[in-house]
N, C-alpha and C positions, 0 to 999 in steps of 0.2 A: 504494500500500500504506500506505492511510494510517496499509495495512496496517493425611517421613519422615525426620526426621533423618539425617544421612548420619553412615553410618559411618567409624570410625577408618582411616586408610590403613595399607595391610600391606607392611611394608619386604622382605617375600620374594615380592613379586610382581616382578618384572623391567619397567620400561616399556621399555627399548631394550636391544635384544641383536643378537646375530646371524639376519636373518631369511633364512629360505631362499630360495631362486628362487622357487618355487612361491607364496608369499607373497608377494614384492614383486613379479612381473611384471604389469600388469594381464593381462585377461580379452581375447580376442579378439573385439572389439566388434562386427566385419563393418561393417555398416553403418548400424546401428541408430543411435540416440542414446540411452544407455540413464541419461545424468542431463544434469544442470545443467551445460555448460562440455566442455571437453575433455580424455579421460580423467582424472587426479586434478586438475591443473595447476588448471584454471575457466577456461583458456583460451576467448574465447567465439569460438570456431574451428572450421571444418568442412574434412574433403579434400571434401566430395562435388562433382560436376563436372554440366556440361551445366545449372546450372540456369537458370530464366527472369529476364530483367531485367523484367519487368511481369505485371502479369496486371492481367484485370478482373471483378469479381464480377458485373455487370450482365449483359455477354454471353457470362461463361461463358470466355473467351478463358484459355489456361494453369490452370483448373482442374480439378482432377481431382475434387473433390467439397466440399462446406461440410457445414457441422454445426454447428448449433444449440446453443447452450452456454448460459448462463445471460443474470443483467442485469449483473452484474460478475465479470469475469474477470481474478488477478491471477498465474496459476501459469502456468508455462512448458510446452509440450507436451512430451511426453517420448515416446518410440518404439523400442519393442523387441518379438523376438517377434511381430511380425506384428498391435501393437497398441500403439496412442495414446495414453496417459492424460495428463488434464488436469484441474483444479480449478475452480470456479466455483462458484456459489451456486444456488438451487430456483428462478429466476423464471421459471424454463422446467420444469415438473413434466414427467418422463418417466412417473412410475408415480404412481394417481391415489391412493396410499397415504400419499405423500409430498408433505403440503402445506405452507407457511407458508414461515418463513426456515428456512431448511441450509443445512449447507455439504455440498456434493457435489464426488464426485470420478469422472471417467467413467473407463470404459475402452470404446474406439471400436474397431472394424476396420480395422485400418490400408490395407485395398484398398478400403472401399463407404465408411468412418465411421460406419455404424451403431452402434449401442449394443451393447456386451457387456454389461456391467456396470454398474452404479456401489453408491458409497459415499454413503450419506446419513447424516448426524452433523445431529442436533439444534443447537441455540447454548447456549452456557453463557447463564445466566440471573443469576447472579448482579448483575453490572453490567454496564452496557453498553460499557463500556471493555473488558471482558475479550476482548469476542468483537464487534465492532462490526455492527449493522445491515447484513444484506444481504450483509457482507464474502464469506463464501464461504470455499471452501477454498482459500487464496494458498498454502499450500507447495507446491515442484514435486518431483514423486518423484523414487526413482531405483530401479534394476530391475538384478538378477543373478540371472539364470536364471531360474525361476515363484517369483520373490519381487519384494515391489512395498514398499517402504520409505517410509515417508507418515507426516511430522505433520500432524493435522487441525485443524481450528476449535478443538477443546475442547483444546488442546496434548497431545492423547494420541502417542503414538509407535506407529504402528501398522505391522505385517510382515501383509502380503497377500498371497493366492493369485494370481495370476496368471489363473485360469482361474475366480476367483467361485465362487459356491455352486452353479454347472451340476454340479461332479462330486463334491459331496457337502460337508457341513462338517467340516475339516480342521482339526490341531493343535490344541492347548490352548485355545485361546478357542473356549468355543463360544455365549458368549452372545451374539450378532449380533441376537436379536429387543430385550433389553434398550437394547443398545446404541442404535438406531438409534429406536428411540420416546420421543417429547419426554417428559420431566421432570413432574412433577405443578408443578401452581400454586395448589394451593387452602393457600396460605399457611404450608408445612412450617417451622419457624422454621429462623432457619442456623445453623452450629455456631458459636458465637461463641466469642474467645479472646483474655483480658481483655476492651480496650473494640476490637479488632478485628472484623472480616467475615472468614471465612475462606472461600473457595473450597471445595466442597464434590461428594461427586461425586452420578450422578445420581438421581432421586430415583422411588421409584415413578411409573406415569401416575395422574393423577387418578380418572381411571372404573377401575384395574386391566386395563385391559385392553391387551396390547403387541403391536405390527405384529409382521407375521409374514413371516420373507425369504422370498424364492422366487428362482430360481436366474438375476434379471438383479438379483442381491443381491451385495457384495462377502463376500467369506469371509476371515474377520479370524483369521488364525494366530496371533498373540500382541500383546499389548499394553501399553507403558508412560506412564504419567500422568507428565506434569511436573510438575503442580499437586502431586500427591498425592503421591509417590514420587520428585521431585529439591525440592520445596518451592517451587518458583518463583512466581510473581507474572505469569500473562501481560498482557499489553497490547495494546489494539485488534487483534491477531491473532498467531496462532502462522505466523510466516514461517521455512523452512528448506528446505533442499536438503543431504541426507544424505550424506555420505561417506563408502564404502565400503573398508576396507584387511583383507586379512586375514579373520579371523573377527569384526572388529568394524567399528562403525558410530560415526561421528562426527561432531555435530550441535550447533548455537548453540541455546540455553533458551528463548529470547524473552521472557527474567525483564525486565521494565521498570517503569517508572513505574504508579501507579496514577490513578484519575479528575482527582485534583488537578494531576496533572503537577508535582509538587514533590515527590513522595514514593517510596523504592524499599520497597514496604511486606514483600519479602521481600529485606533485604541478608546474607543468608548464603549466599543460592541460586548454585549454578555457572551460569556464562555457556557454558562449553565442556562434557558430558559423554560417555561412550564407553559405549556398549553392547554386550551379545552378540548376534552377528546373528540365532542360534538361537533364544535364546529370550528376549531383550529384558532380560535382566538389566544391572543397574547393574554398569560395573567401573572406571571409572574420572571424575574429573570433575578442571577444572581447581582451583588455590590461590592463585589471582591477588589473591581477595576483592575483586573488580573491581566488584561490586554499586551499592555505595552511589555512585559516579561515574558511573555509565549514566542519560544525559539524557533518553534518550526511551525507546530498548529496544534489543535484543542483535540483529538480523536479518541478520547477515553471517554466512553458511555459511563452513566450515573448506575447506583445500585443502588438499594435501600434493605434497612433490615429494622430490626423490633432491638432497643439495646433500653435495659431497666425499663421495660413495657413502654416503650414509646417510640415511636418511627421514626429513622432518620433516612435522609438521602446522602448517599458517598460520591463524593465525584473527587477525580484526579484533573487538574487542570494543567494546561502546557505549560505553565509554566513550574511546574517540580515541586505541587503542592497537593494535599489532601485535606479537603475540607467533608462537614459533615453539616446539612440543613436540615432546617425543621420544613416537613413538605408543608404545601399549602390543604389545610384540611377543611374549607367551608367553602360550599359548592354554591352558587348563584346562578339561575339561570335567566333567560329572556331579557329584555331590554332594561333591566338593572344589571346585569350582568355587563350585556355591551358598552356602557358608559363608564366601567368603573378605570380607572388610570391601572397602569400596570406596577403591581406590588413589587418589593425588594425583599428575597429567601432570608431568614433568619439565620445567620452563621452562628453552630452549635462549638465546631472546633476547628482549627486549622493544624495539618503537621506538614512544615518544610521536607519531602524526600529527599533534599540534599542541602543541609544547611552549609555548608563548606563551600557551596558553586558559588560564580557572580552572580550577582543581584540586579547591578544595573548596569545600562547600556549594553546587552549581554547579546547583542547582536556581531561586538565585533569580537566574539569568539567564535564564527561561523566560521565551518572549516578546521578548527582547532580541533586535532583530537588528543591532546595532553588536560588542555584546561576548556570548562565549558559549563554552561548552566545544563541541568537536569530536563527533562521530561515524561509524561508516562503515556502512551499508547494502552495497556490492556486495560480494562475494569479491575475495579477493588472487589476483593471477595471479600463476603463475610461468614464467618463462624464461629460461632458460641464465644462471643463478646470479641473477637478481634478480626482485623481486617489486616488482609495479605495483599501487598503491593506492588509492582516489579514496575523499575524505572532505571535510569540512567542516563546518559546521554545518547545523542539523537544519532541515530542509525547514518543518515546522510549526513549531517552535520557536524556532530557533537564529539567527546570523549569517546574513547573506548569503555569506559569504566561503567557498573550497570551492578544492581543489586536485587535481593528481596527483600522485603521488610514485614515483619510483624507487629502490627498497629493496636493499641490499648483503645476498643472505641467503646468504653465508658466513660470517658477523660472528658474537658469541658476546655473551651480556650486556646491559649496556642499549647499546644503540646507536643514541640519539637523537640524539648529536653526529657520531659517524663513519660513521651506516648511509648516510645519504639521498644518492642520486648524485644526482639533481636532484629539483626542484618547480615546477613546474607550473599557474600561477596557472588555474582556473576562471571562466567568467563568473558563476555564481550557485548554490549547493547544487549537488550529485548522487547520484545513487540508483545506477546505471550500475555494472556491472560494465570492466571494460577487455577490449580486444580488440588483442592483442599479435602483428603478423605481419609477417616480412621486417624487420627492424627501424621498423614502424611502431605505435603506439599509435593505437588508435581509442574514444575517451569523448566521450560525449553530456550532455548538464549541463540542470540547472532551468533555467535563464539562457537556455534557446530556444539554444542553440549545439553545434553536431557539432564535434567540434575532432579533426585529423588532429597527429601530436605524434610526434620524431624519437625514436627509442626511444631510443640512444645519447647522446644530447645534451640532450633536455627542451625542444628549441626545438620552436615550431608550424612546421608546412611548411602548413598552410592552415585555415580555419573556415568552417564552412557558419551562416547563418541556419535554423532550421528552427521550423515553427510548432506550437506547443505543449512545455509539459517532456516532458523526456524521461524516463518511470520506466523502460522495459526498456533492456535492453544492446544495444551492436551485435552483430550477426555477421558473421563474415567468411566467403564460401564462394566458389569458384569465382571468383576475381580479385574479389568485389562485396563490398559490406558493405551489410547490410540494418538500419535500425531502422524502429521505427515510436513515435510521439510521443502523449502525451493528448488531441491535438486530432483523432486519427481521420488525420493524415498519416502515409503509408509511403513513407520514400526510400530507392531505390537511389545508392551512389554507388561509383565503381570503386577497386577498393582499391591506393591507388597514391599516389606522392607529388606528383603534383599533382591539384587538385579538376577532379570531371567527375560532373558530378549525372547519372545513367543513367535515372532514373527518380523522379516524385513522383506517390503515390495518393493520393485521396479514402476513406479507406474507411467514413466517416459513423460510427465509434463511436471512444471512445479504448482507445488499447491501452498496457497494461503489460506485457506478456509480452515476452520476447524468442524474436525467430525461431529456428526451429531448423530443420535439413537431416536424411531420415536417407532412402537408397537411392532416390535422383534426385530425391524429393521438399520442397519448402519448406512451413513448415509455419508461421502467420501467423494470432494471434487475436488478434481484437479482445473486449471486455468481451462483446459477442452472439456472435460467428461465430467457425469455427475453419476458413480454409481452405488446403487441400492446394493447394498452386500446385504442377503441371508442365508441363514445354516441350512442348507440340503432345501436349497426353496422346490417347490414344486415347478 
């Protein structure tokens, strides 16, 4: 992954109150995987049982079907409802209306992989930074009940049907022909402000003339612009994985650096904002002013969990920090709702990831890899009162140096000196979410190394060699832990505290995704392929 002015906060909106049951209990997931991680926590954890320690794409051995995905594939499969969706790019044109670079977003059959659906989003044009070449759609959804919650290429925030335009175009957006046909290019000038470029939204086709969906089209319920409507500044892509609490939606900006990599060309912009699930309204954003300190860009999704009976939200922000809010817990709806000014998150704690890095103007350590500020790309895990972290410096940019941490989130304030119960030295960057089970940690690192790590203690119990970085997380499912690396290898290893390599594929493209399990099934993309591994499927 190489990956509107806000308004005044209103002190009679309530961020943390007394939230009902019905409100804090999750959603009865069955079996699905219906986001990133395990239910709020980002735990990268599965119960699902019976599954396979190998399969082979060649002769077909434990697959239950492949599917043909794009040239680059950076988004996690997701699985609900009796359907798959995933993100990728157009190098693989499903529909011959749809040609050139996009970012697409399928929706598969979760029993054959056929095509239901999909999403095709043009590329922003303004710079090639914004929306990088080929990139694709890298956010991974997430799904409650026929709603499908997706930032795309152009960092819009987009609420989808579930079911596409098969059963008519639904809710307020109904512009889907605009939306999905490229931009004109016969030279429109940009809106310029002072001696800036500003991001712009899209712009008539050149000929007049706009594709027209038809019902394996996605159907776009409502939509929010970051660019245009939080003010942000994307960067090489819009990477998130949404989380759902309540009537709201809670999501990282991807406000970053611009073409020069020294510059936050928008430092007012929220790093953390809260939506209505309904109807994509702005209601709350964080007041950290974290902007001007984010190295490269914001792409660490938020998590929440329950710590001394009360709900907190975790987010990791670029710039090498972990804060903890209190979510917004009073729900308003209809036109007191739409008039209300957008609120400011309640900061519970903050802990520095790297209190030793620069602090300021830490742009001209770009390039440095001895000295550098911090950042963290995975999700914070949570369990049983602490939070696991993996950060370091920036893969492109930053140090070599990169760590794990075990975070005290009972703690209140800044708690850079008292939170950290251990750390964790890395062999080089990581991108890796953490995988926390039976008292084990399982992170994977740039530095080519799996590293198994005692939960309780912060000591290693073993490290694997593995060939290629590793951009996706592990999983943990059924006693095994599954990654797969940039170099196109997939290893199994048994989840356990001594090392026992179960399995190592060839699978000839690289993978970013992280595996996911959902109703016996393993579900395993590479940049081309997405396949269903099952034990002796029929």
């Amino acid at each position: 992954m190489v990956m509107s002015p806000m308004r005044q906060s209103l002190s009679c909106l309530t961020l943390y109150g007394c939230l009902t049951a019905e409100v804090w209990n999750p959603r009865a997931f069955a079996a699905d995987q219906p986001q990133w991680g395990e239910a709020w926590s980002r735990n990268m954890i599965s119960t699902e049982r019976g599954l396979p320690e190998s399969f082979d794409p060649k002769t077909g051995r434990n697959l239950k079907w492949t599917a043909k995905l794009g040239t680059q594939t950076h988004s996690t499969p997701i699985i609900a409802g009796g359907r798959v969706y995933i993100g990728t790019n157009n190098g693989e044109p499903r529909d011959p209306k749809h040609q050139g670079d996009r970012g697409v977003f399928l929706c598969l059959d979760e029993e054959t992989g056929r095509l239901r659906w999909q999403l095709v989003v043009p590329k922003r044009d303004e710079d090639a930074y914004m929306d990088w070449p080929n990139m694709g759609m890298s956010s991974t959804a997430t799904v409650e009940d026929d709603r499908v919650y997706l930032v795309d290429n152009r960092g819009a925030v987009l609420c989808l049907d579930a079911n596409g335009l098969a059963n008519g175009n639904d809710g307020p957006f109904r512009d889907e022909a605009a939306y999905m046909t490229p931009p004109s290019t016969n030279g429109t000038p940009r809106q310029v402000i002072g001696a800036e470029t500003r991001p712009e939204p899209l712009r008539p086709p050149a000929d007049g003339k706009q594709l027209q969906p038809g019902p394996l089209d996605a159907d776009i319920l409502w939509k929010f612009d970051l660019v245009a409507d939080a003010g942000i500044w994307p960067h090489d892509a819009a990477h998130s994985s949404i989380l759902i609490h309540g009537n709201y939606i809670y999501l990282n900006t991807a406000n970053g650096v611009d073409n020069t990599h020294k510059r936050i060309r928008a430092p007012d912009a929220p790093s953390l904002i809260v939506l209505d699930k309904h109807t994509g309204r702005l209601v709350a954003r964080d007041d950290e002013h974290l902007a001007p300190e984010v190295f490269h860009n914001t792409w660490a999704a938020p998590s929440l969990a329950k710590v001394d009976g009360r709900p907190l939200i975790f987010f990791c922000g670029g710039n090498g920090v972990v804060y903890a809010f209190e979510p917004v817990a009073r729900s308003l709806r209809g036109n007191e709702a739409a008039t209300l000014p957008v609120a400011k998150l309640k900061k519970v704690f903050q802990f520095d990831f790297d209190p030793n890095a620069p602090k300021t103007n830490v742009h001209r350590y770009s390039s440095n890899r001895r000295e550098s500020p911090s950042n963290i790309y995975g999700m914070p895990v949570f369990d049983r009162d602490h939070l696991y972290v993996a950060g370091g410096g920036d893969l492109w940019w930053g140090k070599n140096e990169a760590w794990l941490k075990c975070i005290d989130a009972t703690k209140t304030g800044d708690i850079t000196t008292n939170g950290c119960v251990w750390s964790y030295p890395l062999a080089k960057h990581v991108m890796s979410t953490p995988a926390v089970m039976d008292d084990l940690v399982f992170i994977a690192d740039c530095g080519r190394t799996f590293h198994c790590v005692d939960a309780k203690s912060g000591q290693p119990l073993w490290t694997h060699e593995i060939k290629g970085e590793a951009w996706a997380s592990p999983l943990v499912a059924d006693g095994k832990v599954y990654l797969g690396t940039r170099s196109g290898s997939f290893y199994v290893f048994a989840a356990s505290r001594e090392k026992k390599v179960l399995a190592e594929l060839e699978l000839g493209n690289p993978i970013s995704a992280t595996a996911t399990t959902a109703n016996g099934v393993l579900y395993v993309a590479t940049m081309r392929d997405l396949y269903a591994v099952q034990k002796q499927p029929k």
